[in-house]
C-alpha positions as CSV (number, residue, x, y, z in Angstrom):
1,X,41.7,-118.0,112.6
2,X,38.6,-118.2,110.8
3,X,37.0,-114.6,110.0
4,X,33.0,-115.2,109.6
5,X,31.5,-114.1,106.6
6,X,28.7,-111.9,105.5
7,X,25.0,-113.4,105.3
8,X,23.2,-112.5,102.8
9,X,19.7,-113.4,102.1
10,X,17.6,-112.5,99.5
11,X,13.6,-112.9,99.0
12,X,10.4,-111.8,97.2
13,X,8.4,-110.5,99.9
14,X,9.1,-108.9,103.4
15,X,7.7,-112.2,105.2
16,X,9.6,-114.6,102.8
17,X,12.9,-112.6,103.5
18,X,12.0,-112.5,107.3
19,X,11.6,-116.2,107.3
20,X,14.9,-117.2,105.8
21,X,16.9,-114.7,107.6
22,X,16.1,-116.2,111.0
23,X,16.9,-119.7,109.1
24,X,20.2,-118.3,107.7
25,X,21.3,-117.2,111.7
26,X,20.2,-120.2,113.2
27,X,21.5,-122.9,110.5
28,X,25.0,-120.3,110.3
29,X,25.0,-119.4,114.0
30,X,24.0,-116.3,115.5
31,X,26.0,-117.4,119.0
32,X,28.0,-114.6,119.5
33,X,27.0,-114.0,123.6
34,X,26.8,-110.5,124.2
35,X,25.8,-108.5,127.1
36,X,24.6,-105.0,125.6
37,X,25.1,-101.4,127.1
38,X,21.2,-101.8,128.4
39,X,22.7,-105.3,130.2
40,X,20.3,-107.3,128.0
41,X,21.6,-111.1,126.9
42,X,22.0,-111.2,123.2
43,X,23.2,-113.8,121.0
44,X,24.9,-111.5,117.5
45,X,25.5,-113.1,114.7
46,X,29.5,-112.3,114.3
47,X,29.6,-110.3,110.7
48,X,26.8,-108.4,108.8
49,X,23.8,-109.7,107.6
50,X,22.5,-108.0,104.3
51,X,19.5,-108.8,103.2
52,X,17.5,-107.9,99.9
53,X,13.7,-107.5,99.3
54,X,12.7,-107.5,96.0
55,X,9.1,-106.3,96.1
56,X,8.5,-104.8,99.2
57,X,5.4,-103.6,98.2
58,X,3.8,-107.2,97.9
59,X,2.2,-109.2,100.8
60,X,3.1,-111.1,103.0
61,X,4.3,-108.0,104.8
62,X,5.2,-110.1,107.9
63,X,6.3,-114.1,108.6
64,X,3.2,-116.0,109.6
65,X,4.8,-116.4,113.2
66,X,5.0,-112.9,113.5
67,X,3.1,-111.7,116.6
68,X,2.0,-108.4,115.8
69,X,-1.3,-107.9,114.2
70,X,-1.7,-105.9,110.8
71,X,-3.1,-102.5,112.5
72,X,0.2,-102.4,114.5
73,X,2.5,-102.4,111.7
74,X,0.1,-100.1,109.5
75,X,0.6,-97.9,112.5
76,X,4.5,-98.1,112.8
77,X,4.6,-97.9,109.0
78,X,2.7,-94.3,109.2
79,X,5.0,-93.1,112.6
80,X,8.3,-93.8,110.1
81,X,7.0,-90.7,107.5
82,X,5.0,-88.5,109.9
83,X,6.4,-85.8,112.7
84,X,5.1,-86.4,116.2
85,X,5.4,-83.0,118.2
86,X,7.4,-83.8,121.4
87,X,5.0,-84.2,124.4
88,X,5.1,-80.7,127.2
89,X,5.7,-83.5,130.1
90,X,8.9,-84.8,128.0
91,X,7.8,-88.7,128.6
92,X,7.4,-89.0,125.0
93,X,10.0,-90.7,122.2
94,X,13.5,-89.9,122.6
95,X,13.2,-89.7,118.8
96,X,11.3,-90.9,115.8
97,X,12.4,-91.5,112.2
98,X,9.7,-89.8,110.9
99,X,11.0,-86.7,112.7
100,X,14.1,-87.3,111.9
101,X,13.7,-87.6,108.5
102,X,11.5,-85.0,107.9
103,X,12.6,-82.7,110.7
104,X,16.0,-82.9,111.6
105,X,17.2,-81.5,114.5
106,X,19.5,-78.2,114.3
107,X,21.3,-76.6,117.5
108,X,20.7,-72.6,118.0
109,X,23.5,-70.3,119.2
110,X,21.5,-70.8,122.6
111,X,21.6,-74.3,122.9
112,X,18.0,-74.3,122.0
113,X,16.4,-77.3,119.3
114,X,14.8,-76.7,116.1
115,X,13.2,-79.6,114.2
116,X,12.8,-82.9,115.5
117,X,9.1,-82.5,115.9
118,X,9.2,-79.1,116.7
119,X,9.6,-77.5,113.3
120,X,11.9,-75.1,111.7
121,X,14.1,-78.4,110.8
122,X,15.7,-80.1,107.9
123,X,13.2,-81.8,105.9
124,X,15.3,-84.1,104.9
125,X,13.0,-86.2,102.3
126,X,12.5,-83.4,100.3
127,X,15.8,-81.2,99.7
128,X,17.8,-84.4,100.1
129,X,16.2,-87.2,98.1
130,X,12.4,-85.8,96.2
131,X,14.2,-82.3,95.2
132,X,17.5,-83.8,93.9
133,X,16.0,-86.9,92.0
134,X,13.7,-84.5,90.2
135,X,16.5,-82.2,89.3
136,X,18.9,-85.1,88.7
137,X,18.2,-88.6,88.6
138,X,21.6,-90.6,88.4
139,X,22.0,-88.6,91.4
140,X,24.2,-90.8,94.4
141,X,23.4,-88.4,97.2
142,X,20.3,-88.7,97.5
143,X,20.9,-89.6,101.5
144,X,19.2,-88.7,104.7
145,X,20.4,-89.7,108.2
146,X,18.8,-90.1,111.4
147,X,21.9,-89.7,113.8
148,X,22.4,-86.4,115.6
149,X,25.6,-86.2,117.1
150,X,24.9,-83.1,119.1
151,X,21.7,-85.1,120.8
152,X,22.8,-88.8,120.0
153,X,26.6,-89.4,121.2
154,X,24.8,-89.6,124.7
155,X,21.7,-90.6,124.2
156,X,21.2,-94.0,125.7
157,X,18.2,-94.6,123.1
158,X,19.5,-93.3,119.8
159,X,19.0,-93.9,116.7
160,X,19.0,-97.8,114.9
161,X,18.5,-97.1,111.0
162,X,21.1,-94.3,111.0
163,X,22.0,-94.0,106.6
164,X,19.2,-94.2,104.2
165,X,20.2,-93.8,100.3
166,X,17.6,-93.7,97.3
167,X,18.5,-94.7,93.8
168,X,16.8,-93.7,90.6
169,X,17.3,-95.7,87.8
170,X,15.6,-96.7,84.7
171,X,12.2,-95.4,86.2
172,X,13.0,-97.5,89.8
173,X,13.4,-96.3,92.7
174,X,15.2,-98.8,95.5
175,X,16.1,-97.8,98.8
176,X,19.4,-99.2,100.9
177,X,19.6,-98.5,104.6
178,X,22.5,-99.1,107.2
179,X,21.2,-100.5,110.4
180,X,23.7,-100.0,113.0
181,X,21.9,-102.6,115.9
182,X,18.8,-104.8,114.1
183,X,16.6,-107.1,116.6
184,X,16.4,-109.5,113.6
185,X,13.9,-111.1,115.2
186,X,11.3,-108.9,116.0
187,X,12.5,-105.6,114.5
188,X,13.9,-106.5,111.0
189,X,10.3,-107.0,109.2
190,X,8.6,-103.8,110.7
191,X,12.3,-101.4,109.6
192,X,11.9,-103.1,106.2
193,X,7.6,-102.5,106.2
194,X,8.2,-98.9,107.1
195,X,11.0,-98.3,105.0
196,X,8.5,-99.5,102.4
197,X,5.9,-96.2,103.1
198,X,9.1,-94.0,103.1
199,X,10.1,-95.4,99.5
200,X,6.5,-95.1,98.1
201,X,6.2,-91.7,99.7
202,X,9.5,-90.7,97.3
203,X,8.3,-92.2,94.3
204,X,4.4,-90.6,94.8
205,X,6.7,-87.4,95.0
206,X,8.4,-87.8,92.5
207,X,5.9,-88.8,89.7
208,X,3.9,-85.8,90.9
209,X,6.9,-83.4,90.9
210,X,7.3,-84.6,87.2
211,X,3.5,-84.1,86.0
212,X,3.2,-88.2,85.3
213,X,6.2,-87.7,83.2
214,X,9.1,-89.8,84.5
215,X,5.9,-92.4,86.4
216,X,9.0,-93.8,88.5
217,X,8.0,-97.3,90.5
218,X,9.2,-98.3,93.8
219,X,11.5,-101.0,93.7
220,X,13.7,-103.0,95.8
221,X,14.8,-102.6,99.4
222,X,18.4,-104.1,100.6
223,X,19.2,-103.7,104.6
224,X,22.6,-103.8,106.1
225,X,22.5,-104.7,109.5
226,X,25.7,-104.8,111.7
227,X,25.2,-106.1,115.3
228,X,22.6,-108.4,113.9
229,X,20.9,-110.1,116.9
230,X,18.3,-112.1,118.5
231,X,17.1,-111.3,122.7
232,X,17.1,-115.4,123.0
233,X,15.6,-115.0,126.7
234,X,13.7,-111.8,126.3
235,X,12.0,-113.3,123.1
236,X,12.0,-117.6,124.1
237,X,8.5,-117.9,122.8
238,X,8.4,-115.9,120.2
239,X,11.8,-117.6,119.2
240,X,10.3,-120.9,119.4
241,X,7.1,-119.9,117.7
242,X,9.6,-118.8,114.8
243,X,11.6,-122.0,115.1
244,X,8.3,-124.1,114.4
245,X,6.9,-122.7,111.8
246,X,10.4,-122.4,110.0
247,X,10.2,-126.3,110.1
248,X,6.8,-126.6,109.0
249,X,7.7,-124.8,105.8
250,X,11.3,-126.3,105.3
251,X,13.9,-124.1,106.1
252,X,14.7,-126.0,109.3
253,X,14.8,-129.6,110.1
């Protein structure tokens, strides 16, 4: 028995990374066939795929195939640091990250919710990762998490980025995130571009906090992505879009 192996892919740019990840699964094999909770056809590359983004701050922020404009992503980039109040007619997001992030969710005596939108929650960002950085930078707990197990364990949408670490060192500031299930098709590139506002957002903070006086950078980003998969009907022509531009640059034959 053969146990697969780890991929992991390193790149420049959020585009340049995007493109040789969907390389790496198709030249390594991402043909794991897997019928998902939501009965959706998957093919899931059979180990993790970790992947490493060395200036995510730099354009191209998406793969040239990519099919969603620049205003879209801008927009999905904002959504991951802002809270979005829950709508009265309950139709809206089962969650957000920016809410959970910012807001977390708490559980009153009552049953009743505080936080995920609604105020009165954990802001996460700042008591977590701004406010310990400041007060210690070689911190290692400078974590926040998305999953809520009082409103998650059931939830048939929860949570996808679940752990999200900050590091602080020699004036950097890089972010690592664990990615529970990662549409590496279609998903990886805007996680990774939002997860980019969230990391700017920290070291903003942080420089301010710190009158100029520390003038931390962002740095690097580095995803770990589990069930690593592609939707290989769902997605055919966007998949074959991919495929043909990844042989016009040379990572396919």
């Amino acid at each position: 028995m053969v146990l697969p192996q780890p991929v992991i892919i390193t790149g420049n740019t959020i585009g340049e990374t995007h493109d040789r990840i969907i390389a790496a699964l198709i030249i390594e094999g991402c043909n794991n066939e897997l019928q998902t909770e939501d009965n959706e056809y998957t093919w899931e590359y059979p180990s993790q795929v970790i992947a490493h983004v060395r200036f995510p701050g730099i354009e191209p922020f998406k793969s040239d195939a990519s099919p969603f404009s620049r205003p879209y992503i801008d927009e999905y980039r904002l959504q991951m640091r802002s809270l979005t109040p829950p709508r009265a007619d309950g139709k809206g997001f089962t969650y957000t990250y920016g809410n959970r992030i910012l807001d977390y969710p708490t559980i009153r005596s009552d049953g009743t919710i505080q936080g995920d939108g609604r105020g009165q929650g954990i802001n996460q960002l700042f008591i977590s990762v701004i406010d310990r950085l400041v007060k210690q930078p070689s911190s290692r707990r400078a974590v926040v998490v998305t999953w809520c197990p009082a409103l998650d364990i059931g939830e048939g949408d929860p949570p996808c980025i679940d752990v999200i670490q900050f590091m602080l060192r020699d004036e950097i500031v890089s972010l690592t995130a664990y990615i529970r299930s990662n549409d590496m098709l279609l998903a990886w590139p805007n996680n990774v571009y939002g997860l980019s506002g969230i990391l700017d957002s920290v070291t903003s903070a942080i420089d301010a906090a710190t009158d100029g006086q520390k003038n931390p950078i962002s740095g690097s980003i580095t995803t770990i992505s589990t069930s690593a998969h592609i939707y290989p009907v769902r997605d055919a022509n966007y998949l074959r879009r991919q495929q043909e531009h990844l042989m016009k640059i040379g990572l396919l034959r």
